[in-house]
N, C-alpha and C positions, 0 to 999 in steps of 0.2 A: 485497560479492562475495567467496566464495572458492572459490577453483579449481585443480585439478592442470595446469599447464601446459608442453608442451615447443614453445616461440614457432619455434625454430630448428633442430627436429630430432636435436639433442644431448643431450635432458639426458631420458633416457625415466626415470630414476630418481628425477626432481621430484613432489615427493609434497605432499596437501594433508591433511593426518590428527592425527587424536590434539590435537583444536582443544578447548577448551568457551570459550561466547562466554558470559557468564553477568554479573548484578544492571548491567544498562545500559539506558539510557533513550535510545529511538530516536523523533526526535520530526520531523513536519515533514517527511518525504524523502517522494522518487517511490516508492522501491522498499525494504521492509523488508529479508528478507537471499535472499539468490541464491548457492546453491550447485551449483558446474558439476564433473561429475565427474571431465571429462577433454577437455583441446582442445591443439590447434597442431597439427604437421607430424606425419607417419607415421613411426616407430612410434606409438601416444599412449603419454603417461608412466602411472606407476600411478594409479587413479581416486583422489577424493578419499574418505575414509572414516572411522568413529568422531569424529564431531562431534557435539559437543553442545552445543544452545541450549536454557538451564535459566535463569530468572528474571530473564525481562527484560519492560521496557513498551516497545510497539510504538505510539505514537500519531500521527494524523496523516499517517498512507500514505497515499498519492493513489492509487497503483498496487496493485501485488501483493505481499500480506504476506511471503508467502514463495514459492520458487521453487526446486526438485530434481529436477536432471535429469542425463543425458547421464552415467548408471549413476553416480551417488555411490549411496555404499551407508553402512550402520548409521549414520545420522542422526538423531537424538535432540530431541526438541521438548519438555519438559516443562515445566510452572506458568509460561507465558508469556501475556500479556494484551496480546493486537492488536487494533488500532480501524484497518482497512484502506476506502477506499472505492472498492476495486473487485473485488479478488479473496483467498481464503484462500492457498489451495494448488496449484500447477500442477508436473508431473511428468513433462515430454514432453518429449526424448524419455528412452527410460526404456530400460529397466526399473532402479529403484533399490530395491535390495530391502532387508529388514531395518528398515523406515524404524519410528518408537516416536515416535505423538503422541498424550501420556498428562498430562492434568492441566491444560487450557489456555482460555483465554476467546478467543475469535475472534469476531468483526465477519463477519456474512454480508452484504455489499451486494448489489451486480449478479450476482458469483461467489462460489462456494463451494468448495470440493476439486474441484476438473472443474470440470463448465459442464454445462446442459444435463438430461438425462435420466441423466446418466452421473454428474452429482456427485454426490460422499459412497462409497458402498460399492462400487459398480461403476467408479469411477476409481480408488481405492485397489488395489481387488484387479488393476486392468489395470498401473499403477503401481509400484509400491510394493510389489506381494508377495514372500513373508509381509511382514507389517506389525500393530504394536501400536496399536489406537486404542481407549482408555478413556477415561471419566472425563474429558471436555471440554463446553464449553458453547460452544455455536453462539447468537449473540446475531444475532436476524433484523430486521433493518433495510433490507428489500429494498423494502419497500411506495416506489410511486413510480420504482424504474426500470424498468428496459426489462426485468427480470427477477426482476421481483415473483415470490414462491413464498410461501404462507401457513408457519405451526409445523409442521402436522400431514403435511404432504409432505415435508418435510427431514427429522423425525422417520422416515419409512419409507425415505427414500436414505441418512443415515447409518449407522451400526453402535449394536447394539442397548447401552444406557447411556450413549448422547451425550442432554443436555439441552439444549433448543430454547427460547428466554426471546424474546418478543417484545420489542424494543426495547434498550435497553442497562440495564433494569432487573436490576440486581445482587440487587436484597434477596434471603434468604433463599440465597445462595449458599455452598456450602460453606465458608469461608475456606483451606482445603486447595488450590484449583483458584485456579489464575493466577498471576500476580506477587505475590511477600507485597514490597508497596514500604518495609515499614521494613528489610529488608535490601537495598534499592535505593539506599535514603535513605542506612544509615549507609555503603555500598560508594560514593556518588557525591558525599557533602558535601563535600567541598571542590572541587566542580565548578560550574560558573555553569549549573544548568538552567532556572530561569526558574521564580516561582511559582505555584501553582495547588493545584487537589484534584482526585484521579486517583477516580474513581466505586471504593465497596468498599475502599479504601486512606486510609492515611494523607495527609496535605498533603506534596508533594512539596517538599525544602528549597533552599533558594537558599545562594548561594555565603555561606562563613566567611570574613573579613578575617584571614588571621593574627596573631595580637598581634606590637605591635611590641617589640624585644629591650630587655634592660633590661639598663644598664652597672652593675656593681657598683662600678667604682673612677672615680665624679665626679672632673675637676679639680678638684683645689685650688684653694683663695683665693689670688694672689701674696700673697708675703712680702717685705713692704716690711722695710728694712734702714736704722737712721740713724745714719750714721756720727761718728765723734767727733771733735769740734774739736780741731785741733792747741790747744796749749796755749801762749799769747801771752808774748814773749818780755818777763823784768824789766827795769827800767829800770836804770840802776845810779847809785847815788850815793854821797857822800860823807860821808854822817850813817850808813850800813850798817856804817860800816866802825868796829867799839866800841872797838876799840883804840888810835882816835885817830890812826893814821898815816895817810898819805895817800888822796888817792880811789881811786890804782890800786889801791888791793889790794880795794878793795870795789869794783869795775865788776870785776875778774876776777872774784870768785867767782861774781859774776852770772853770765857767760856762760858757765863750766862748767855750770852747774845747766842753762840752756835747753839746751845739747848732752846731756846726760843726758835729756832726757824726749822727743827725737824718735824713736828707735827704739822703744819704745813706743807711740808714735803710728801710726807706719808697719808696724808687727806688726797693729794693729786694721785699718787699710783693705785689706791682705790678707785677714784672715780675712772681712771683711763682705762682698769680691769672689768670695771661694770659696763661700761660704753663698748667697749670689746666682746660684752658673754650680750649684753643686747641685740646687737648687730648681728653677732653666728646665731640667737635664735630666731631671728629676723628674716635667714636666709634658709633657715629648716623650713619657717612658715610658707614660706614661698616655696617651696621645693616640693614639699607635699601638696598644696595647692594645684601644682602644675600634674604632679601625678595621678591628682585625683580628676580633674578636666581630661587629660589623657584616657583615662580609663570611660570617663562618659563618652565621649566621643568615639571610642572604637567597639561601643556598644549601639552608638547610633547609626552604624555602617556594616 
Protein backbone atom coordinates (compact mmCIF):
# COMPACT_ATOMS: atom_id res chain seq x y z
CA UNK A 1 0.00 0.00 0.00
CA UNK A 2 1.07 3.43 -0.64
CA UNK A 3 -0.75 6.40 0.30
CA UNK A 4 -0.64 10.38 0.86
CA UNK A 5 -1.79 10.62 4.45
CA UNK A 6 -2.72 13.46 6.93
CA UNK A 7 -4.10 10.75 10.21
CA UNK A 8 -4.45 13.87 12.47
CA UNK A 9 -5.20 16.93 10.55
CA UNK A 10 -1.67 18.43 10.82
CA UNK A 11 0.50 17.54 8.32
CA UNK A 12 -1.58 18.57 4.82
CA UNK A 13 1.99 18.83 3.19
CA UNK A 14 2.41 14.76 3.56
CA UNK A 15 3.11 13.73 0.19
CA UNK A 16 3.26 10.16 -1.44
CA UNK A 17 5.39 10.92 -4.86
CA UNK A 18 8.30 10.55 -7.00
CA UNK A 19 8.21 6.55 -5.83
CA UNK A 20 9.41 3.74 -8.62
CA UNK A 21 8.80 0.31 -7.20
CA UNK A 22 10.76 -1.64 -9.85
CA UNK A 23 12.79 -5.65 -10.60
CA UNK A 24 10.66 -7.39 -7.16
CA UNK A 25 9.06 -10.45 -6.98
CA UNK A 26 5.62 -10.30 -5.16
CA UNK A 27 4.57 -13.70 -4.61
CA UNK A 28 1.83 -15.38 -2.39
CA UNK A 29 -0.22 -11.98 -0.97
CA UNK A 30 -4.07 -11.14 -0.89
CA UNK A 31 -3.42 -7.98 -2.50
CA UNK A 32 -0.78 -7.07 -5.31
CA UNK A 33 -0.03 -3.19 -4.89
CA UNK A 34 -2.86 -0.54 -3.70
CA UNK A 35 -2.30 3.00 -4.31
CA UNK A 36 -4.64 5.56 -2.42
CA UNK A 37 -4.33 9.02 -3.37
CA UNK A 38 -5.25 10.94 -0.44
CA UNK A 39 -6.97 10.02 3.12
CA UNK A 40 -7.24 11.20 6.90
CA UNK A 41 -8.81 14.46 8.52
CA UNK A 42 -9.88 17.62 6.56
CA UNK A 43 -7.86 19.46 4.81
CA UNK A 44 -6.58 16.11 2.75
CA UNK A 45 -2.77 16.30 2.33
CA UNK A 46 -1.34 16.41 -1.45
CA UNK A 47 -2.63 13.36 -3.64
CA UNK A 48 -0.20 10.65 -4.12
CA UNK A 49 1.62 11.10 -7.71
CA UNK A 50 4.48 10.22 -10.32
CA UNK A 51 4.84 6.57 -9.33
CA UNK A 52 6.14 4.09 -10.92
CA UNK A 53 5.82 0.27 -11.12
CA UNK A 54 8.31 -1.03 -14.01
CA UNK A 55 9.55 -4.70 -13.92
CA UNK A 56 8.15 -6.62 -11.41
CA UNK A 57 6.58 -10.45 -11.08
CA UNK A 58 3.17 -10.25 -9.50
CA UNK A 59 2.37 -14.17 -8.60
CA UNK A 60 0.03 -15.73 -6.75
CA UNK A 61 -2.65 -12.83 -5.79
CA UNK A 62 -5.69 -14.22 -4.32
CA UNK A 63 -7.30 -10.73 -4.62
CA UNK A 64 -6.70 -7.66 -6.74
CA UNK A 65 -3.64 -7.09 -8.90
CA UNK A 66 -3.64 -3.67 -8.64
CA UNK A 67 -5.77 -0.90 -7.06
CA UNK A 68 -5.87 3.35 -8.01
CA UNK A 69 -8.07 5.37 -6.53
CA UNK A 70 -9.11 8.39 -4.48
CA UNK A 71 -7.39 10.82 -7.29
CA UNK A 72 -3.71 9.42 -7.39
CA UNK A 73 -2.62 10.61 -10.56
CA UNK A 74 0.47 10.01 -13.22
CA UNK A 75 0.83 6.37 -12.31
CA UNK A 76 2.96 4.24 -14.38
CA UNK A 77 2.57 0.40 -14.80
CA UNK A 78 5.05 -0.80 -17.32
CA UNK A 79 6.70 -4.55 -18.49
CA UNK A 80 4.93 -6.08 -15.31
CA UNK A 81 3.75 -9.87 -15.34
CA UNK A 82 0.62 -10.44 -12.92
CA UNK A 83 -0.98 -13.97 -12.29
CA UNK A 84 -4.02 -12.37 -10.15
CA UNK A 85 -7.24 -14.66 -9.35
CA UNK A 86 -9.60 -12.18 -9.04
CA UNK A 87 -9.24 -8.90 -10.46
CA UNK A 88 -6.65 -6.75 -12.92
CA UNK A 89 -7.43 -3.10 -12.18
CA UNK A 90 -10.04 -1.16 -10.03
CA UNK A 91 -10.14 2.65 -9.97
CA UNK A 92 -13.02 3.92 -7.78
CA UNK A 93 -13.38 6.10 -6.45
CA UNK A 94 -11.55 8.28 -9.08
CA UNK A 95 -10.91 10.13 -11.07
CA UNK A 96 -7.08 9.26 -11.38
CA UNK A 97 -5.96 10.84 -14.32
CA UNK A 98 -2.74 10.56 -16.50
CA UNK A 99 -2.60 6.83 -15.53
CA UNK A 100 0.22 4.76 -18.45
CA UNK A 101 -0.43 0.89 -18.57
CA UNK A 102 2.05 0.22 -21.29
CA UNK A 103 3.98 -3.23 -21.91
CA UNK A 104 2.34 -5.63 -19.43
CA UNK A 105 1.11 -9.46 -19.06
CA UNK A 106 -2.01 -9.58 -16.82
CA UNK A 107 -4.10 -12.61 -15.64
CA UNK A 108 -7.95 -11.86 -16.51
CA UNK A 109 -9.93 -14.27 -14.02
CA UNK A 110 -13.49 -13.31 -12.59
CA UNK A 111 -12.19 -9.41 -13.19
CA UNK A 112 -10.62 -7.41 -15.50
CA UNK A 113 -10.13 -3.37 -15.57
CA UNK A 114 -13.81 -2.83 -14.27
CA UNK A 115 -16.20 -5.47 -14.00
CA UNK A 116 -19.07 -6.16 -15.98
CA UNK A 117 -20.03 -4.42 -19.41
CA UNK A 118 -17.87 -1.52 -18.38
CA UNK A 119 -14.33 -3.54 -18.31
CA UNK A 120 -11.44 -2.55 -20.46
CA UNK A 121 -12.16 0.79 -22.49
CA UNK A 122 -15.22 2.14 -20.87
CA UNK A 123 -13.75 1.86 -17.15
CA UNK A 124 -10.61 3.39 -18.18
CA UNK A 125 -12.08 6.31 -19.96
CA UNK A 126 -14.59 6.73 -16.76
CA UNK A 127 -11.27 6.24 -14.55
CA UNK A 128 -8.36 7.08 -15.39
CA UNK A 129 -8.73 9.73 -18.19
CA UNK A 130 -6.49 10.73 -20.37
CA UNK A 131 -4.71 7.42 -19.85
CA UNK A 132 -1.94 5.50 -21.96
CA UNK A 133 -2.89 1.80 -22.68
CA UNK A 134 -0.66 -0.16 -25.25
CA UNK A 135 1.11 -2.94 -25.92
CA UNK A 136 -0.28 -5.48 -23.10
CA UNK A 137 -1.48 -8.88 -23.15
CA UNK A 138 -4.61 -9.90 -21.34
CA UNK A 139 -4.15 -13.64 -20.55
CA UNK A 140 -8.00 -14.97 -20.32
CA UNK A 141 -8.28 -17.63 -17.77
CA UNK A 142 -12.02 -16.84 -16.85
CA UNK A 143 -13.60 -20.09 -18.35
CA UNK A 144 -15.18 -21.63 -15.02
CA UNK A 145 -16.07 -18.59 -12.88
CA UNK A 146 -18.95 -16.81 -12.36
CA UNK A 147 -17.50 -14.53 -15.11
CA UNK A 148 -16.52 -16.44 -17.84
CA UNK A 149 -16.09 -13.99 -21.13
CA UNK A 150 -14.58 -15.71 -24.29
CA UNK A 151 -11.13 -13.73 -26.48
CA UNK A 152 -13.09 -12.27 -28.91
CA UNK A 153 -15.44 -10.00 -26.27
CA UNK A 154 -12.34 -8.64 -24.18
CA UNK A 155 -10.76 -8.05 -27.53
CA UNK A 156 -13.81 -5.43 -28.42
CA UNK A 157 -13.96 -3.92 -24.40
CA UNK A 158 -10.26 -3.27 -24.44
CA UNK A 159 -8.28 -0.49 -26.48
CA UNK A 160 -7.37 -1.20 -29.89
CA UNK A 161 -3.45 -3.25 -29.72
CA UNK A 162 -4.20 -5.04 -26.36
CA UNK A 163 -3.54 -9.03 -27.28
CA UNK A 164 -5.98 -11.51 -25.78
CA UNK A 165 -4.11 -15.23 -25.44
CA UNK A 166 -6.42 -17.89 -24.08
CA UNK A 167 -4.89 -19.41 -21.05
CA UNK A 168 -1.43 -18.47 -19.84
CA UNK A 169 0.04 -19.62 -23.04
CA UNK A 170 3.20 -17.31 -23.61
CA UNK A 171 4.68 -18.84 -26.87
CA UNK A 172 5.16 -16.51 -29.48
CA UNK A 173 5.03 -13.34 -27.04
CA UNK A 174 6.98 -10.57 -27.83
CA UNK A 175 9.98 -10.80 -25.15
CA UNK A 176 9.64 -6.81 -25.10
CA UNK A 177 6.08 -7.18 -22.95
CA UNK A 178 6.22 -8.18 -19.10
CA UNK A 179 8.82 -8.70 -16.63
CA UNK A 180 12.43 -9.51 -18.37
CA UNK A 181 13.23 -11.83 -14.91
CA UNK A 182 16.97 -11.97 -15.66
CA UNK A 183 17.03 -8.50 -14.42
CA UNK A 184 14.68 -9.64 -11.58
CA UNK A 185 17.07 -12.49 -10.95
CA UNK A 186 20.36 -10.46 -11.08
CA UNK A 187 18.41 -7.24 -8.75
CA UNK A 188 16.89 -10.06 -6.13
CA UNK A 189 20.00 -12.88 -5.90
CA UNK A 190 20.97 -12.65 -2.77
CA UNK A 191 17.35 -12.79 -1.70
CA UNK A 192 15.72 -16.29 -0.38
CA UNK A 193 12.82 -16.38 -3.16
CA UNK A 194 12.15 -19.89 -3.52
CA UNK A 195 12.93 -22.08 -6.59
CA UNK A 196 10.92 -22.63 -9.65
CA UNK A 197 10.34 -21.52 -13.56
CA UNK A 198 8.34 -18.23 -14.14
CA UNK A 199 6.28 -19.29 -17.70
CA UNK A 200 8.46 -17.02 -20.74
CA UNK A 201 11.28 -16.31 -18.25
CA UNK A 202 14.32 -17.53 -17.06
CA UNK A 203 14.48 -20.07 -13.65
CA UNK A 204 13.89 -17.80 -10.88
CA UNK A 205 17.25 -18.10 -8.31
CA UNK A 206 17.31 -19.06 -4.88
CA UNK A 207 19.33 -17.51 -2.10
CA UNK A 208 23.73 -17.34 -2.55
CA UNK A 209 25.42 -18.54 0.84
CA UNK A 210 28.17 -15.83 1.10
CA UNK A 211 31.65 -17.27 1.06
CA UNK A 212 33.14 -17.52 4.27
CA UNK A 213 36.09 -14.76 5.01
CA UNK A 214 39.47 -15.94 4.60
CA UNK A 215 42.32 -14.90 7.39
CA UNK A 216 45.58 -14.18 5.75
CA UNK A 217 47.84 -14.28 8.89
CA UNK A 218 47.14 -18.16 10.37
CA UNK A 219 48.42 -18.71 14.01
CA UNK A 220 51.60 -19.74 14.22
CA UNK A 221 53.10 -23.10 15.35
CA UNK A 222 54.11 -22.31 19.38
CA UNK A 223 57.88 -22.13 19.74
CA UNK A 224 58.87 -24.49 22.09
CA UNK A 225 62.21 -22.99 23.70
CA UNK A 226 65.03 -25.50 25.57
CA UNK A 227 66.70 -24.05 28.06
CA UNK A 228 70.46 -24.68 29.08
CA UNK A 229 71.67 -26.66 31.94
CA UNK A 230 73.38 -24.83 34.34
CA UNK A 231 76.72 -26.12 34.23
CA UNK A 232 77.72 -28.86 37.23
CA UNK A 233 79.82 -27.62 39.69
CA UNK A 234 84.00 -29.42 39.83
CA UNK A 235 85.10 -31.25 42.29
CA UNK A 236 88.11 -30.12 43.65
CA UNK A 237 91.15 -32.12 44.51
CA UNK A 238 94.53 -32.54 45.45
CA UNK A 239 96.35 -34.19 42.34
CA UNK A 240 94.97 -30.61 40.29
CA UNK A 241 97.10 -28.76 42.04
CA UNK A 242 100.75 -29.47 39.57
CA UNK A 243 102.72 -27.51 41.68
CA UNK A 244 102.63 -29.99 44.33
CA UNK A 245 101.59 -27.60 47.25
CA UNK A 246 98.92 -28.26 49.14
CA UNK A 247 95.02 -29.23 48.38
CA UNK A 248 93.98 -25.64 49.11
CA UNK A 249 95.27 -24.09 46.38
CA UNK A 250 93.66 -26.62 43.90
CA UNK A 251 89.89 -26.64 45.58
CA UNK A 252 90.24 -22.73 45.30
CA UNK A 253 90.76 -22.58 41.75
CA UNK A 254 87.91 -24.79 41.49
CA UNK A 255 85.44 -22.76 42.91
CA UNK A 256 86.42 -19.48 41.07
CA UNK A 257 85.89 -21.15 37.76
CA UNK A 258 81.96 -22.47 38.76
CA UNK A 259 81.36 -18.71 39.99
CA UNK A 260 82.59 -17.53 36.58
CA UNK A 261 80.17 -19.62 34.49
CA UNK A 262 76.80 -18.64 36.28
CA UNK A 263 76.08 -15.45 34.89
CA UNK A 264 76.26 -16.92 31.70
CA UNK A 265 73.81 -19.24 32.58
CA UNK A 266 71.56 -16.83 34.05
CA UNK A 267 71.81 -14.30 30.87
CA UNK A 268 70.32 -17.53 28.69
CA UNK A 269 67.19 -18.24 30.98
CA UNK A 270 66.46 -14.49 30.52
CA UNK A 271 66.57 -14.35 26.98
CA UNK A 272 64.75 -17.81 26.36
CA UNK A 273 61.79 -16.09 28.86
CA UNK A 274 61.69 -12.97 26.66
CA UNK A 275 61.73 -15.02 23.31
CA UNK A 276 58.75 -16.97 24.97
CA UNK A 277 56.52 -13.50 26.28
CA UNK A 278 57.41 -12.29 22.35
CA UNK A 279 55.94 -15.13 20.79
CA UNK A 280 52.53 -15.38 23.11
CA UNK A 281 52.23 -11.60 22.28
CA UNK A 282 52.75 -12.42 18.89
CA UNK A 283 49.99 -14.77 18.79
CA UNK A 284 47.35 -12.33 20.73
CA UNK A 285 48.32 -9.93 17.67
CA UNK A 286 47.13 -12.29 15.29
CA UNK A 287 44.09 -13.46 17.14
CA UNK A 288 42.57 -10.13 17.48
CA UNK A 289 43.51 -9.35 13.89
CA UNK A 290 41.54 -12.36 12.82
CA UNK A 291 38.53 -11.13 15.15
CA UNK A 292 38.52 -8.08 13.84
CA UNK A 293 38.44 -9.20 9.87
CA UNK A 294 35.70 -11.61 11.18
CA UNK A 295 33.58 -8.96 12.40
CA UNK A 296 34.11 -6.79 8.99
CA UNK A 297 33.02 -9.40 6.97
CA UNK A 298 29.77 -10.43 8.74
CA UNK A 299 29.04 -6.82 8.45
CA UNK A 300 29.43 -6.99 4.72
CA UNK A 301 26.76 -9.78 4.39
Amino acid sequence: LLKSANQDGGCTWCSNEDITFTNNIVRNVEQGLTINGAEGQLPLPRQSTRIKIKNNLFENVSARLFQVYNGATHIQFENNTGYSKYSILFGNPGPNANLVFRNNIVERSTYGIGTGADEGKIYLDKWFSPYVFENNVVLNVSQGTSQQVSDETLLKRYPAGTEVVTGRNLTGIDKGIGADMDAINEATRWVATGAGTIANSAPVQTIVTPPTPVVSNPIPAPVTVTLPEQAAPQASSGSSNSSGRGGGGGGSSSSISNRSNAPAANSAIIMAIQVQLITLIQQLIVMLNQQIQAMHAGNNY
